[in-house]
VMD Tcl script that builds the backbone (N, CA, C; Angstrom):
set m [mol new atoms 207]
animate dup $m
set s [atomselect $m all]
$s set {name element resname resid chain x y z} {
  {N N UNK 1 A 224.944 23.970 69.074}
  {CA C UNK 1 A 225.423 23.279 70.256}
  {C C UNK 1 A 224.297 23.284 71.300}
  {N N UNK 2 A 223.931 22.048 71.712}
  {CA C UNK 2 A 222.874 21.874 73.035}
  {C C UNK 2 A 223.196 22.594 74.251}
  {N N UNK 3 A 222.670 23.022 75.224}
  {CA C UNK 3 A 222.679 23.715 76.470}
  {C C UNK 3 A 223.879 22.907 77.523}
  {N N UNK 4 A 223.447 21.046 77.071}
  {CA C UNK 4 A 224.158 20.396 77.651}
  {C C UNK 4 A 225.527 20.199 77.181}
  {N N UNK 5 A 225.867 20.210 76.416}
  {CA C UNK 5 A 227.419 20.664 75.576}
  {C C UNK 5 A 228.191 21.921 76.037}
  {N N UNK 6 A 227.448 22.878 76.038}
  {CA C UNK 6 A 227.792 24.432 76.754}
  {C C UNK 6 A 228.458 23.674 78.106}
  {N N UNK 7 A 227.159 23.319 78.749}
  {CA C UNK 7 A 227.797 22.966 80.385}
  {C C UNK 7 A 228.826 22.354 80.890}
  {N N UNK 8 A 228.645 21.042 79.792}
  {CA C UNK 8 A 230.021 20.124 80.167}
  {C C UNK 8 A 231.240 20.889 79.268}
  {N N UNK 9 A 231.120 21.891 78.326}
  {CA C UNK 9 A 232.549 22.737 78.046}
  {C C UNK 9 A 232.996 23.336 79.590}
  {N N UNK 10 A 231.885 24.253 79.965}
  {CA C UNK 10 A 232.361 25.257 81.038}
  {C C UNK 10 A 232.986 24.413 82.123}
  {N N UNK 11 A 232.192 23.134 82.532}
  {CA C UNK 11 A 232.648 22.187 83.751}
  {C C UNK 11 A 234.212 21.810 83.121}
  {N N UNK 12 A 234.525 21.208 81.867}
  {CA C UNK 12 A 235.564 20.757 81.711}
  {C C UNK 12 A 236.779 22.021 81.641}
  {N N UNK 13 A 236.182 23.449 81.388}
  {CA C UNK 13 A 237.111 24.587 81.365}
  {C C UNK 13 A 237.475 24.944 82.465}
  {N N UNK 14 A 236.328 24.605 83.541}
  {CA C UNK 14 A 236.904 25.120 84.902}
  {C C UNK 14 A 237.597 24.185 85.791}
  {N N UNK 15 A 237.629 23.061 85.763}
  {CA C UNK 15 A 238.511 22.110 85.672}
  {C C UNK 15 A 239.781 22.144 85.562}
  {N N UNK 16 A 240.495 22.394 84.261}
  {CA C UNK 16 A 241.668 22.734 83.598}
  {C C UNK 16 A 242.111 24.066 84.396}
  {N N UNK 17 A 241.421 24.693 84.666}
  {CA C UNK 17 A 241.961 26.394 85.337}
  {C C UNK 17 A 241.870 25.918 86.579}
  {N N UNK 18 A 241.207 25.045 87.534}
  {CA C UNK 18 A 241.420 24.600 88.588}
  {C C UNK 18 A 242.637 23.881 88.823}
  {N N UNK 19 A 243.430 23.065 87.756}
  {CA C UNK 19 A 244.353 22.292 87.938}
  {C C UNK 19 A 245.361 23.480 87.831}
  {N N UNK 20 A 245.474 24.131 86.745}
  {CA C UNK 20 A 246.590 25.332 86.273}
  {C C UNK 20 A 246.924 26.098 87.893}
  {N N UNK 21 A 245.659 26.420 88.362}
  {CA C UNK 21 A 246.158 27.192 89.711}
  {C C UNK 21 A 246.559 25.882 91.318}
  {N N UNK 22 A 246.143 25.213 90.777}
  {CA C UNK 22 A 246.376 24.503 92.237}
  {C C UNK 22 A 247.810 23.136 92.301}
  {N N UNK 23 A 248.111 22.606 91.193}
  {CA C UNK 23 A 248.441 21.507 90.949}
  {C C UNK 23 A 250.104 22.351 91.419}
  {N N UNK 24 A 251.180 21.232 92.888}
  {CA C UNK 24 A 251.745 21.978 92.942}
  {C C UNK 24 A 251.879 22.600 94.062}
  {N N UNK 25 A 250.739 22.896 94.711}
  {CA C UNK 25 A 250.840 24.325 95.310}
  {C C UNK 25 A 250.880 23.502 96.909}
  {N N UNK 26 A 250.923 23.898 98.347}
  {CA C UNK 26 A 251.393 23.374 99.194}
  {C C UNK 26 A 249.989 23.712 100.177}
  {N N UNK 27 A 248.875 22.253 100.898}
  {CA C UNK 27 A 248.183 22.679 101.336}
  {C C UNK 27 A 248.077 21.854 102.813}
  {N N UNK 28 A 247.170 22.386 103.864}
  {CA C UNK 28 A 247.250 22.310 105.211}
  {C C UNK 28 A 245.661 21.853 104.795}
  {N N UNK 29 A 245.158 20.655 105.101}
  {CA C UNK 29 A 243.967 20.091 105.071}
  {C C UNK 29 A 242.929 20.120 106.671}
  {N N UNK 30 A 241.926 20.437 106.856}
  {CA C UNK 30 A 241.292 20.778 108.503}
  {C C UNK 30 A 241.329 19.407 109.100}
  {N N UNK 31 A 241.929 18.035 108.681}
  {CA C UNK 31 A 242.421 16.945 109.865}
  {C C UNK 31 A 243.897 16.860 109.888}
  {N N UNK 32 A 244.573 18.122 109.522}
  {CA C UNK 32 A 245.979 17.843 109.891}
  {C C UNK 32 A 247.068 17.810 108.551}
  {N N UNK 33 A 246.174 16.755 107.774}
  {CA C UNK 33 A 246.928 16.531 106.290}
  {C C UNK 33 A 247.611 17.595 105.949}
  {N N UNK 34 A 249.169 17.260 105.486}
  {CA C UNK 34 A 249.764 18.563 104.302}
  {C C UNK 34 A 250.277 17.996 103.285}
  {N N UNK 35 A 250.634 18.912 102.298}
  {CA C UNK 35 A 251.928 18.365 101.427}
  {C C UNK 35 A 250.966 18.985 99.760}
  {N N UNK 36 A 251.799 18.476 99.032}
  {CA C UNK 36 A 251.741 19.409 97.952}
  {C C UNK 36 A 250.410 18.613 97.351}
  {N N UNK 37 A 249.508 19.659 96.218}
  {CA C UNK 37 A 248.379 18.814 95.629}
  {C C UNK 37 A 249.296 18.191 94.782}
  {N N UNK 38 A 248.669 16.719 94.144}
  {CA C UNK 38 A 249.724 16.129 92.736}
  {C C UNK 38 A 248.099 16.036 91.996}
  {N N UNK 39 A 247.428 15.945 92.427}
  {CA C UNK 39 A 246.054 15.684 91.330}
  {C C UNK 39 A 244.754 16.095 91.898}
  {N N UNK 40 A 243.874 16.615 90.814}
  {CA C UNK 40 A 242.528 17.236 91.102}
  {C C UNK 40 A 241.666 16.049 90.186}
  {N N UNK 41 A 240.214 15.731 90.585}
  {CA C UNK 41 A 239.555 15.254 89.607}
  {C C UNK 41 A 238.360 15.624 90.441}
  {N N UNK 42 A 237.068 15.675 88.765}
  {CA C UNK 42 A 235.741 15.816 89.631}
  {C C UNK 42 A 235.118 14.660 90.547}
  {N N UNK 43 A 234.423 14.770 91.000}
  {CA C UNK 43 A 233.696 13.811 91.687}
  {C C UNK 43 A 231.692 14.456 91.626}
  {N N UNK 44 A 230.988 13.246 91.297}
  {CA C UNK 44 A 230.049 13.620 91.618}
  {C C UNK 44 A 228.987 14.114 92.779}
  {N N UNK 45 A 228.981 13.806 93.394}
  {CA C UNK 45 A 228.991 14.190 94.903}
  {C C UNK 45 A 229.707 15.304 95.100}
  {N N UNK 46 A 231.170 15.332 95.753}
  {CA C UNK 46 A 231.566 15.984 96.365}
  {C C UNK 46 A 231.958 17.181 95.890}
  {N N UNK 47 A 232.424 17.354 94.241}
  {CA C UNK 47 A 232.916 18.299 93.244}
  {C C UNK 47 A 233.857 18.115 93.020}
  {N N UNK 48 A 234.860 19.062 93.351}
  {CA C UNK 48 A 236.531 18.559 92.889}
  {C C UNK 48 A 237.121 17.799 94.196}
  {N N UNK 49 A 237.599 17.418 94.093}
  {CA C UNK 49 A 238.563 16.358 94.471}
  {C C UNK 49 A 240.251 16.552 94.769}
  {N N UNK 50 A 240.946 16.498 95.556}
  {CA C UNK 50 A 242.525 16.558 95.343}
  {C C UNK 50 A 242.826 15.155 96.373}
  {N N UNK 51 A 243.894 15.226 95.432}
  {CA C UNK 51 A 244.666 14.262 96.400}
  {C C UNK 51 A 246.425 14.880 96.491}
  {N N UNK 52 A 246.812 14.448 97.650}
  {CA C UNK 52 A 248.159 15.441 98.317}
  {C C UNK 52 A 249.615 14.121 98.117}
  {N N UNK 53 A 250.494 14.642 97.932}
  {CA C UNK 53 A 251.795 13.678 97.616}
  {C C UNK 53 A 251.968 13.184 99.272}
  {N N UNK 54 A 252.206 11.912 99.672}
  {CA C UNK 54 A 252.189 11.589 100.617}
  {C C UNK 54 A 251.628 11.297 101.211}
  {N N UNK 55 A 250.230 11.351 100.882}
  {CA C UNK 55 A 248.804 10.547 101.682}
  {C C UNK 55 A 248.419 9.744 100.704}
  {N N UNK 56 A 247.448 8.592 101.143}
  {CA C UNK 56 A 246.957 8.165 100.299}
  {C C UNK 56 A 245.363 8.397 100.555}
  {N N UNK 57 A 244.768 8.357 99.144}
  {CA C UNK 57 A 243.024 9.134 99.270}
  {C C UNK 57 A 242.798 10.142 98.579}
  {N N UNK 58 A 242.188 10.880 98.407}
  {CA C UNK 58 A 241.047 11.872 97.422}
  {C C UNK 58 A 240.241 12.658 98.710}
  {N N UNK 59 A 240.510 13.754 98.738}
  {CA C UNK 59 A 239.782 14.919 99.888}
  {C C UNK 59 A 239.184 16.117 98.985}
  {N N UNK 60 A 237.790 16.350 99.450}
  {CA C UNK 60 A 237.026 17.578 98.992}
  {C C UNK 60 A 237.765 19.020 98.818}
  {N N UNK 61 A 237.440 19.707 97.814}
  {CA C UNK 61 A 238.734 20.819 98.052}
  {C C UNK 61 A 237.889 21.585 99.119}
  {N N UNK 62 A 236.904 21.300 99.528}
  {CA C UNK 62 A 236.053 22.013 100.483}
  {C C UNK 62 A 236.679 21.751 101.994}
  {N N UNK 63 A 237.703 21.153 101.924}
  {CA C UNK 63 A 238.267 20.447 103.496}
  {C C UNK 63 A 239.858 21.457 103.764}
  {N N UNK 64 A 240.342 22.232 102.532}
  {CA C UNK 64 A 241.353 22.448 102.649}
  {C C UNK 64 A 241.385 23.748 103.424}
  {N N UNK 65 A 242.349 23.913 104.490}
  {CA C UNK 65 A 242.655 25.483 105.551}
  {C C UNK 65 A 243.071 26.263 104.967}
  {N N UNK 66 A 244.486 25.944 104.353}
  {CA C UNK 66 A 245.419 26.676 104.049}
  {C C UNK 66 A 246.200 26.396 102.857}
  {N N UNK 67 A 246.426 27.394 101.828}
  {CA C UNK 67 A 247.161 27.275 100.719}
  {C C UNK 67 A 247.881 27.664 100.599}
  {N N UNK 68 A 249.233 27.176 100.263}
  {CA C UNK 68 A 250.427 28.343 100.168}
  {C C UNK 68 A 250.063 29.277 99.120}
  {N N UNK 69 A 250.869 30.503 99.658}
  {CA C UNK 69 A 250.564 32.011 99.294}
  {C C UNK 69 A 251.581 31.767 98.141}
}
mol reanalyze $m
mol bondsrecalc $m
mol representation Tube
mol addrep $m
């Protein structure tokens, strides 16, 4: 297996464990946004990606305040 095969396993594994813990869960975004995540995807640029039930758009998970506990 190439180095580059390794990588895109680990990217696509951490991915899947990113969705397992977040998908669901109830978040407070730093312009106000809330409401539950319904979907994660990568993005090149930004990395992962969510988008919240009730907004429309795709936000950096780097933007989010607060996660429910």
């Amino acid at each position: 297996m190439s180095t580059g095969d390794e990588r895109a396993r680990n990217i696509l594994r951490e991915l899947h464990a990113a969705e397992e813990e977040l998908l669901g869960r109830t978040v407070v975004m730093s312009d106000g946004k809330a409401g539950a995540i319904n979907g994660i995807e990568l993005d090149g640029v930004h990395g992962l990606r969510i988008s919240i039930s009730g907004h429309h758009g795709h936000w950096p998970i780097s933007t989010i305040r607060y996660i429910q506990g």
